[in-house]
C-alpha positions as CSV (number, residue, x, y, z in Angstrom):
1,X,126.3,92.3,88.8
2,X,129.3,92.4,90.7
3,X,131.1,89.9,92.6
4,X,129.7,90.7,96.0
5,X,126.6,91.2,95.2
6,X,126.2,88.0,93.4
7,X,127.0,86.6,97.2
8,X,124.8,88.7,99.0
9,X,121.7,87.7,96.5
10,X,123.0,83.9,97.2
11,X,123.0,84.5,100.7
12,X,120.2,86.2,100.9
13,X,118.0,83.8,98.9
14,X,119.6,80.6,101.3
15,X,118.9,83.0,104.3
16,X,114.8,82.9,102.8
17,X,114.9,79.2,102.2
18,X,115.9,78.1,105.9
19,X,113.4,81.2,107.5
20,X,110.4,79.3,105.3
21,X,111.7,75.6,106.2
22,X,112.0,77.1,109.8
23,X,108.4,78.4,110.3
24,X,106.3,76.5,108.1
25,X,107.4,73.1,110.5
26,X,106.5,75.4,113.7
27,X,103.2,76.6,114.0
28,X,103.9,78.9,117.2
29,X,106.8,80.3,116.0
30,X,104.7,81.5,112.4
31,X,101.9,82.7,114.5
32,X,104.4,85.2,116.6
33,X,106.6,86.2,113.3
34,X,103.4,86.9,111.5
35,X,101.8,89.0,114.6
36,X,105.2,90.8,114.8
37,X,105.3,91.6,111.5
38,X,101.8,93.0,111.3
39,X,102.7,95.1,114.7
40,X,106.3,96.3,113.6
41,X,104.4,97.5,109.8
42,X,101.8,99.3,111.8
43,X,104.5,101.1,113.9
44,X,106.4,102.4,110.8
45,X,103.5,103.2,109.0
46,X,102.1,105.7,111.6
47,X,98.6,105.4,110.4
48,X,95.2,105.1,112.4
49,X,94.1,102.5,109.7
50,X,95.7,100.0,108.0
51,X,94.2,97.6,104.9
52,X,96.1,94.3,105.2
53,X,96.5,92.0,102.3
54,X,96.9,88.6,103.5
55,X,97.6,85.3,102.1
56,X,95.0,82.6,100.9
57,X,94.9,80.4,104.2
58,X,96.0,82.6,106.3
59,X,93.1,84.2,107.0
60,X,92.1,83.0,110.1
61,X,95.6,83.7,111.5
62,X,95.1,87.0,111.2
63,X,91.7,87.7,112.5
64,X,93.0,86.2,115.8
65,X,95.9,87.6,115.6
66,X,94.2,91.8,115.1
67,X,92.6,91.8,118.7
């Protein structure tokens, strides 16, 4: 691995810690990245149905998120 990409995994990996830190101490703001991140997948996806997989305790989240 080269030089620059050994930064870019670094960064990338401190970028992931302070996004998790971030929304798991702010309800609201989870709730909207996790409703537009369901939305923006369904755009690029260009289906009529989607199957989402969703994590243990999230649940009910996301069935009030889907209307």
């Amino acid at each position: 691995m080269t030089y620059r990409n050994t930064q870019l995994e670094k960064l990338r990996a401190s970028s992931m810690k302070q996004m998790i830190e971030s929304l798991t101490n702010d309800e609201d703001k989870y709730r909207t990245v996790m409703k537009d991140l369901i939305v923006q997948g369904m755009i690029k996806m260009l289906e009529e149905e989607v199957e989402l997989l969703v994590r243990e305790g999230d649940e009910d989240l996301v069935a009030e998120l889907i209307p």
